[in-house]
VEXDREN-2710 file (C-alpha; in Angstrom, 1 decimal):
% VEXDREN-2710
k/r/px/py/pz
1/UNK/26.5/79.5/197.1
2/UNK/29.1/81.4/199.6
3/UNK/32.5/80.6/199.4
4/UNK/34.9/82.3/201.9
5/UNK/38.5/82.9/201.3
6/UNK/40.8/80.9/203.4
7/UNK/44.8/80.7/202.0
8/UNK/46.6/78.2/203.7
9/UNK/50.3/79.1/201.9
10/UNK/50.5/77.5/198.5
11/UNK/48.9/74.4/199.2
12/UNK/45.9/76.2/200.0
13/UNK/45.9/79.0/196.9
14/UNK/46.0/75.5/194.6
15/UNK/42.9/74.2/196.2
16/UNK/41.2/77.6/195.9
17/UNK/41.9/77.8/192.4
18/UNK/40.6/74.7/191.6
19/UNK/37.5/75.2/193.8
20/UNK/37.4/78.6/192.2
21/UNK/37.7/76.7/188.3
22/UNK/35.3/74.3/189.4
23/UNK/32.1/76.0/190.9
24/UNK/32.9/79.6/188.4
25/UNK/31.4/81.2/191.1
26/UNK/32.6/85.5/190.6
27/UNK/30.3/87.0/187.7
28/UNK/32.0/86.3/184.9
29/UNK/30.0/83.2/184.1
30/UNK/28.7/82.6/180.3
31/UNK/25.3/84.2/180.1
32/UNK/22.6/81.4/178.1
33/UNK/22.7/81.0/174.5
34/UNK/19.0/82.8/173.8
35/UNK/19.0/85.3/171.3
36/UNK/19.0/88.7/172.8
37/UNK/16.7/90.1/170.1
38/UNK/13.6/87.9/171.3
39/UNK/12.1/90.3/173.8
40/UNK/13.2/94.0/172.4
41/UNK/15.4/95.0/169.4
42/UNK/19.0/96.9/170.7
43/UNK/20.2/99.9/170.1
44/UNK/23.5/100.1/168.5
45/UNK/25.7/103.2/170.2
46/UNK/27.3/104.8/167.1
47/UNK/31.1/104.5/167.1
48/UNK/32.7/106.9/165.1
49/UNK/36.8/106.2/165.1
50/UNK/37.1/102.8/167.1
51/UNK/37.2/99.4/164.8
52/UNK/37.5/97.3/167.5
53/UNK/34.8/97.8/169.3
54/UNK/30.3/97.5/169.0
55/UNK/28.2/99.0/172.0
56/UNK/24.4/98.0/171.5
57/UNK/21.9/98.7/174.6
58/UNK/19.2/96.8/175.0
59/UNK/16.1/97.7/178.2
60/UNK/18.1/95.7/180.5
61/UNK/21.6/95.3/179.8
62/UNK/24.2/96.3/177.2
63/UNK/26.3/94.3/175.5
64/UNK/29.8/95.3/174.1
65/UNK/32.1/93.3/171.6
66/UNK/35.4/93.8/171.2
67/UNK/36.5/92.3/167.2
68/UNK/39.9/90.5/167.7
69/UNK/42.7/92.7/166.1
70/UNK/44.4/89.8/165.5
71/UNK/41.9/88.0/163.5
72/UNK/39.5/90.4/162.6
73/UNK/36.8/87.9/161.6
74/UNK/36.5/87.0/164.8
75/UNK/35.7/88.3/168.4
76/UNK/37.9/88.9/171.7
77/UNK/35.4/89.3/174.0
78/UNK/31.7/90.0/174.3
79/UNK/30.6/91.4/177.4
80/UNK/27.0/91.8/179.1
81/UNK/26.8/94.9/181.2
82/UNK/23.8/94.8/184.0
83/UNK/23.4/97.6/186.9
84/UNK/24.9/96.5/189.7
85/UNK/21.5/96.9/191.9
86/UNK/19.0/95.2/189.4
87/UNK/18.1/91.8/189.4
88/UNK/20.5/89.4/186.1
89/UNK/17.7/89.5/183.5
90/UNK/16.7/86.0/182.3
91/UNK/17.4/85.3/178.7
92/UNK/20.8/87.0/178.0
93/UNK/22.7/86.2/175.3
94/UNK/26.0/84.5/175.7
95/UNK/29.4/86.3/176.8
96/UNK/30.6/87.5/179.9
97/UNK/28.1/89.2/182.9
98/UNK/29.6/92.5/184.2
99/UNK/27.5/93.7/186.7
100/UNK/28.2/97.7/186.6
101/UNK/29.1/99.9/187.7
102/UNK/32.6/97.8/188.9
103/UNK/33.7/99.0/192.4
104/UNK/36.9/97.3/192.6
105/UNK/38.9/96.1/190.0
106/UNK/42.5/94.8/189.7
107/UNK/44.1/97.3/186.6
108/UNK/47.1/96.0/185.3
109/UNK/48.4/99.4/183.6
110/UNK/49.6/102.9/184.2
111/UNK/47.1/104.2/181.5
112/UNK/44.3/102.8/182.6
113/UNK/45.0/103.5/186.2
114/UNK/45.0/107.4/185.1
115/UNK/41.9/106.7/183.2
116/UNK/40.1/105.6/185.8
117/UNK/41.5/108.5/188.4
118/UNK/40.7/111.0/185.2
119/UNK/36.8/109.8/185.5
120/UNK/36.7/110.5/189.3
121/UNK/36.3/106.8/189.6
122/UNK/39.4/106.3/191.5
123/UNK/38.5/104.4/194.7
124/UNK/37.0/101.7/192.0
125/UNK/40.6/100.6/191.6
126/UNK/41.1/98.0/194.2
127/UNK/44.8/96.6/193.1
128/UNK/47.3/97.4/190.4
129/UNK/50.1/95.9/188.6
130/UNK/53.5/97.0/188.0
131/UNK/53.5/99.2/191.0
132/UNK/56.5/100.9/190.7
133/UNK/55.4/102.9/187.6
134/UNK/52.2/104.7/189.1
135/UNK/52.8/108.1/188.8
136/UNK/49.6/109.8/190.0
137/UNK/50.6/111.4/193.7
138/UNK/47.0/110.0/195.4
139/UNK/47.5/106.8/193.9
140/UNK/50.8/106.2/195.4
141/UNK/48.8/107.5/198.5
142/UNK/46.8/105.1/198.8
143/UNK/49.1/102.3/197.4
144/UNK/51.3/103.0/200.4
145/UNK/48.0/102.8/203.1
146/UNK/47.2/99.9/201.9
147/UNK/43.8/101.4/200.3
148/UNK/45.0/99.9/196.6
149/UNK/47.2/96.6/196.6
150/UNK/50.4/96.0/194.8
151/UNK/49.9/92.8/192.7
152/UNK/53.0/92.7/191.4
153/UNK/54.0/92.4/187.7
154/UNK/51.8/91.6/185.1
155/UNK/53.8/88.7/183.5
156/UNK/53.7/86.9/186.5
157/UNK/51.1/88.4/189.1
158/UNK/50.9/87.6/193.0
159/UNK/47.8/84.9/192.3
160/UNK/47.2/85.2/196.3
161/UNK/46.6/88.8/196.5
162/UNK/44.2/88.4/194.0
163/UNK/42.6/85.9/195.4
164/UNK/42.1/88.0/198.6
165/UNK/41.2/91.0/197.0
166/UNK/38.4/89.9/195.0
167/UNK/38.3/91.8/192.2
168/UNK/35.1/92.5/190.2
169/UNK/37.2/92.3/187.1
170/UNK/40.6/92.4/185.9
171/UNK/41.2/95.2/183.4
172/UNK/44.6/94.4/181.1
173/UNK/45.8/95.0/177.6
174/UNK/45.5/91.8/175.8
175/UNK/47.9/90.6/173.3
176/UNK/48.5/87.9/170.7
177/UNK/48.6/84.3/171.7
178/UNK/48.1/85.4/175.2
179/UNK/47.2/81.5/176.1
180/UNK/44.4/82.9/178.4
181/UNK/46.8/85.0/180.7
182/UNK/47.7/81.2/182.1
183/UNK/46.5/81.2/185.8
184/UNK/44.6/84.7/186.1
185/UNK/42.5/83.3/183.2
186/UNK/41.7/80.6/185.6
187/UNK/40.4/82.3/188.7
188/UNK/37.1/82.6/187.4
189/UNK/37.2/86.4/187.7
190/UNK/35.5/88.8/184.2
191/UNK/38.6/89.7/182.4
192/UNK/38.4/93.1/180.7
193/UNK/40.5/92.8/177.4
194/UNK/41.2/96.8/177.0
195/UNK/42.2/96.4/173.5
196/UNK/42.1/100.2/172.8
197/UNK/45.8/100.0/172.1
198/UNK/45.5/98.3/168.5
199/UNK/43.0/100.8/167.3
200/UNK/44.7/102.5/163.8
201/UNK/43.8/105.9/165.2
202/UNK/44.6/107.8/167.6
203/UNK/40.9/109.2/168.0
204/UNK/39.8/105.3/167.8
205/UNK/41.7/104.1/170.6
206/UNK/40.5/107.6/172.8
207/UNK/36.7/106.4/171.7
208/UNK/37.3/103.4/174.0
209/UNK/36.9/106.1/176.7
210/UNK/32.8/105.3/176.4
211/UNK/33.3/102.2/176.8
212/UNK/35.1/102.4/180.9
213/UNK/32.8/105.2/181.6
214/UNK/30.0/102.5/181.2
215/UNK/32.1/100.6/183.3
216/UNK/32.9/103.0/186.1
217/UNK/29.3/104.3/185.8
218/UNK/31.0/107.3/184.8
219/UNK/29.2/107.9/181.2
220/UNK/28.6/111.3/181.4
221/UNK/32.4/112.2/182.1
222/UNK/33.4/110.2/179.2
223/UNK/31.4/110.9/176.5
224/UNK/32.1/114.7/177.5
225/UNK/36.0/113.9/177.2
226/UNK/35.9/112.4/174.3
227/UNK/33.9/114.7/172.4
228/UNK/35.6/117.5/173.6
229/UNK/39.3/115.3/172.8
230/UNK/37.5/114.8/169.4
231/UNK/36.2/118.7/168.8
232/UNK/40.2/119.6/169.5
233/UNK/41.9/117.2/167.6
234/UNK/39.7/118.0/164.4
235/UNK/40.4/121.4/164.8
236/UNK/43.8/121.2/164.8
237/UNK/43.9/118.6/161.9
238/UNK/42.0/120.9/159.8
239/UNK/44.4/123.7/160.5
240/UNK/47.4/121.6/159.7
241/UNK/46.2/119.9/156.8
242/UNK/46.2/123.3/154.5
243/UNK/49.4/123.7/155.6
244/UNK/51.7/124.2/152.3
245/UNK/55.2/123.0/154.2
246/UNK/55.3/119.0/154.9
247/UNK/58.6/118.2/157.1
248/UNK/59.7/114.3/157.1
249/UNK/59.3/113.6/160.9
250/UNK/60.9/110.4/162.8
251/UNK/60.1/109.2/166.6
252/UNK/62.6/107.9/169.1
253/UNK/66.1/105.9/167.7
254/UNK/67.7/102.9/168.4
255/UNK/67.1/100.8/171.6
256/UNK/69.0/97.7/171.7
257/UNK/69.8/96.5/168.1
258/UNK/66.5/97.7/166.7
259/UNK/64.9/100.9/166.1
260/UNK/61.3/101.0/166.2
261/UNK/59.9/103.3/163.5
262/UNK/55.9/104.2/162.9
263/UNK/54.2/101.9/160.5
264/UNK/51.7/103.6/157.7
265/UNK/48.6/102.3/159.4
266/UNK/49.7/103.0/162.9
267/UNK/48.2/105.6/165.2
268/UNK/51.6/107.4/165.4
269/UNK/52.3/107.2/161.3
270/UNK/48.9/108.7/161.1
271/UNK/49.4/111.7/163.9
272/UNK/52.2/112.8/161.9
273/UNK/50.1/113.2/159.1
274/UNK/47.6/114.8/160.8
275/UNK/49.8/117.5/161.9
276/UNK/51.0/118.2/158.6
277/UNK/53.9/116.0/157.9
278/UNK/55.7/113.1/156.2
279/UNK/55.9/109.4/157.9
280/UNK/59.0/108.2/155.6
281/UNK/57.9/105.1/156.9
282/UNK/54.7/105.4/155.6
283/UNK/55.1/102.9/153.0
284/UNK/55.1/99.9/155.9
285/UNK/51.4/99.3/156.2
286/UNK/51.5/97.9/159.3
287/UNK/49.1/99.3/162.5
288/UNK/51.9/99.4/165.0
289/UNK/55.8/100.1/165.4
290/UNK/58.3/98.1/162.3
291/UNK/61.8/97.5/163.9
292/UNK/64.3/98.5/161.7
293/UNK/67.9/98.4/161.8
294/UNK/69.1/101.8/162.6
295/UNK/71.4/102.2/159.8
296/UNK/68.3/101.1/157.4
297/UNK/66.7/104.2/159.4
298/UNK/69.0/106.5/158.0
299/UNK/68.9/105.1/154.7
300/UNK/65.5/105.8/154.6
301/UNK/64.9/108.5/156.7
302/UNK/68.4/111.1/156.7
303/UNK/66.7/113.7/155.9
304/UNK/63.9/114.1/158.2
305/UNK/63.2/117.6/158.9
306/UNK/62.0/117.3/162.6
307/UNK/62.5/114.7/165.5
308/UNK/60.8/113.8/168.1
309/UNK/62.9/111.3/170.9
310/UNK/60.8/109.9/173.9
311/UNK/63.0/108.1/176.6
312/UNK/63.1/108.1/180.6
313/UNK/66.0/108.9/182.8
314/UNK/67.2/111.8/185.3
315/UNK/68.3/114.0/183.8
316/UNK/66.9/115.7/180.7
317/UNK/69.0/114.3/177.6
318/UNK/70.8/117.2/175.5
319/UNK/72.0/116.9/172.0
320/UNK/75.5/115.8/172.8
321/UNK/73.9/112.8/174.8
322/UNK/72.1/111.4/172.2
323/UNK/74.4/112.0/169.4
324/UNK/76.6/109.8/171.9
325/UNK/73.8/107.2/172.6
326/UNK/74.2/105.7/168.5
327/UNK/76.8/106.1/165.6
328/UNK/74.0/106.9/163.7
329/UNK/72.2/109.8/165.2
330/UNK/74.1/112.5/164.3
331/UNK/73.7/111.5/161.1
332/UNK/70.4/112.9/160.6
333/UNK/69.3/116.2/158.8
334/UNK/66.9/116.9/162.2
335/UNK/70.4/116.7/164.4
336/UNK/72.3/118.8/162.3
337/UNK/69.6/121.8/162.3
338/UNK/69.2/121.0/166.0
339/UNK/65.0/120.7/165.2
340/UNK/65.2/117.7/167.9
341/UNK/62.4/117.4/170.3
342/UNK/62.7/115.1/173.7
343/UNK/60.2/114.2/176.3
344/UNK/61.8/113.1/179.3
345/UNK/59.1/110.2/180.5
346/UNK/60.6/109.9/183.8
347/UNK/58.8/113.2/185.0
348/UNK/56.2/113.8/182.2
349/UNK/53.5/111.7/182.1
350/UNK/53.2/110.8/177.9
351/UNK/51.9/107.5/178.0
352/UNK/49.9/107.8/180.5
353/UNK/47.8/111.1/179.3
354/UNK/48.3/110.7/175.4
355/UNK/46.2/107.9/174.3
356/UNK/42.8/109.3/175.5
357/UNK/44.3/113.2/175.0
358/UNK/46.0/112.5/171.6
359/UNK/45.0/116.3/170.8
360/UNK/47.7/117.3/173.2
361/UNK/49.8/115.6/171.4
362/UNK/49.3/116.4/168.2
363/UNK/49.2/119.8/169.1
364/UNK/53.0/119.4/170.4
365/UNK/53.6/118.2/166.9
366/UNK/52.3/121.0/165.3
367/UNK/54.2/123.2/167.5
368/UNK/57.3/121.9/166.3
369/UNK/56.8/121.2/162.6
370/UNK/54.7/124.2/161.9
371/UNK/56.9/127.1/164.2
372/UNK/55.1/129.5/162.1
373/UNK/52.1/129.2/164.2
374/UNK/53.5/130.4/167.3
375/UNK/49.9/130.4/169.1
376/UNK/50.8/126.9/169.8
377/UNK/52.1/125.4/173.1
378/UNK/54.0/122.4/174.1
379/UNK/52.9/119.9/176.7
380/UNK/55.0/117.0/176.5
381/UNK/58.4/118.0/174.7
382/UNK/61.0/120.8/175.0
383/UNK/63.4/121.3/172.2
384/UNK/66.9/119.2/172.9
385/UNK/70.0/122.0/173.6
386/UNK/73.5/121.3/173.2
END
């Protein structure tokens, strides 16, 4: 059946999606409910770091699971990967038909924009969210030729420029109680639930990198950067782990009335220990960020050794700024032996290159907390001056 795109205003974008709802008719339809083992056994792809995520080929498709993070009895997502150029086997098991590798897709973040430009897979990316964040120089090239369209913000995309666009799939970070992502969820369209972000390691969320190059048709050029993220990163660890000295280390300060500290289990809370150091918030097992009150941050944390401050503005902040920007800041043992570290995101492209790099990072750490190796470079922070 052939459906062609016609948007008469609003009017016409309700009918559409209801049309859409109605006949499912973009790939992500439900695959039947025959067991996938009754022609050929699967091979499961060995994940080493990532909890989140299964990878198990079969002859004629793969199929990936992603465990819900949330939940972790249960499952997000299960997709069925088939080459784009092959006829849909018959007999697949149930979840959601990717036909690979996508072409164009509608990526909702920054990260995953850079991925995707990192695995030479750039002119897959057919629209973006959030716009006004893309940092990559040919990616605002082509945002501004029209080659990649703006969709807007991810809260509330533009559901007409979707429409047109007709994405292969939608690639966004999911979250809790997400309701479906309300209309998006409606349009019929294989939602990619890039979940990499709740991994409890910083090497398990880089491990999702196998998973998009499988995507992109880009394996190759993933498994190589991950294994040669992972061959750095261990290195490093090792290196830092017979370290005698352990300095207390703490991230960022307050924003608004909270500051958001590094839980025990979180990728962050376990970086710092991987590079040698003390999380004093180690004690909050939780996998992501705890927000704190700041002066409970200095009860707890006063004398931290070394501090690393992430924040985005003109100008590169100095230590009178931030011992302006809370009561509490100068407060802290790291402030007063001026071992303060800032990474000015505005120009320096963190959170788009750390969470599939997380070497470099914890290299930067080791850097600062370990000065005695001085064969060490930074790449994201320079040390705060007066």
């Amino acid at each position: 059946m052939i459906v062609e795109y016609r948007l008469e205003g609003k009017v016409g974008v309700c009918l559409l999606l209801t049309l859409l709802t109605a006949v499912a008719f973009l790939a992500g339809c439900k695959g039947s409910h025959a067991s996938s083992s009754s022609e050929s056994e699967g091979r499961e792809v060995p994940m080493n770091y990532a909890e989140n995520l299964t990878i198990t080929e079969f002859p004629d498709f793969t199929e990936v699971t992603v465990r819900n993070p949330w939940d972790t009895v249960k499952t997000l997502q299960t997709y069925i990967l088939v080459k784009r150029d092959s006829v849909v086997p018959e007999n697949l098991p149930e979840g959601t038909l990717v036909k690979v590798p996508v072409t164009n897709a509608l990526v909702y973040s920054t990260v995953h924009n850079s991925l995707i430009t990192e695995l030479g897979a750039m002119e897959a990316i057919g629209g973006i969210c959030n716009a006004k964040y893309v940092n990559g120089e040919e990616l605002k090239k082509r945002l501004a030729v029209g080659k990649i369209v703006d969709c807007g913000v991810s809260m509330s995309p533009d559901l007409e420029k979707i429409i047109k666009l007709r994405p292969q799939v939608i690639m966004l970070s999911p979250f809790e109680n997400n309701d479906k992502y309300a209309k998006v969820g409606e349009l019929g369209i294989p939602i990619i639930e890039c979940a990499d972000y709740m991994e409890t390691s910083a090497l398990g969320r880089a491990e999702w990198v196998r998973f998009y190059g499988m995507l992109l048709g880009k394996e190759d050029v993933a498994e190589k950067m991950f294994a040669d993220t992972e061959s750095n990163y261990l290195k490093l660890k090792e290196m830092a782990t017979g370290l005698a000295i352990k300095p207390k280390v703490i991230i960022d300060q307050r924003y608004g009335q909270v500051w958001n500290v590094p839980g025990g289990i979180s990728t962050m809370g376990r970086l710092i220990e991987d590079a040698g150091g003390i999380n004093p918030f180690a004690s909050y097992k939780q996998s992501g960020s705890v927000p704190l009150a700041p002066e409970k941050v200095l009860a707890e944390a006063h004398d931290a050794d070394i501090w690393f401050v992430r924040y985005n503005q003109e100008k590169d902040k100095s230590m009178k700024e931030l011992a302006s920007d809370a009561p509490v800041n100068s407060q802290f043992k790291a402030y007063k032996d001026g071992r303060v570290y800032g990474c000015n995101t505005r120009y320096v492209d963190f959170y788009e290159e750390t969470p599939f790099h997380p070497d470099r990072l914890l290299e930067d750490m080791i850097s600062a907390m370990h000065p005695e190796l001085s064969n060490f470079s930074m790449h994201h922070y320079y040390h705060l001056m007066q």
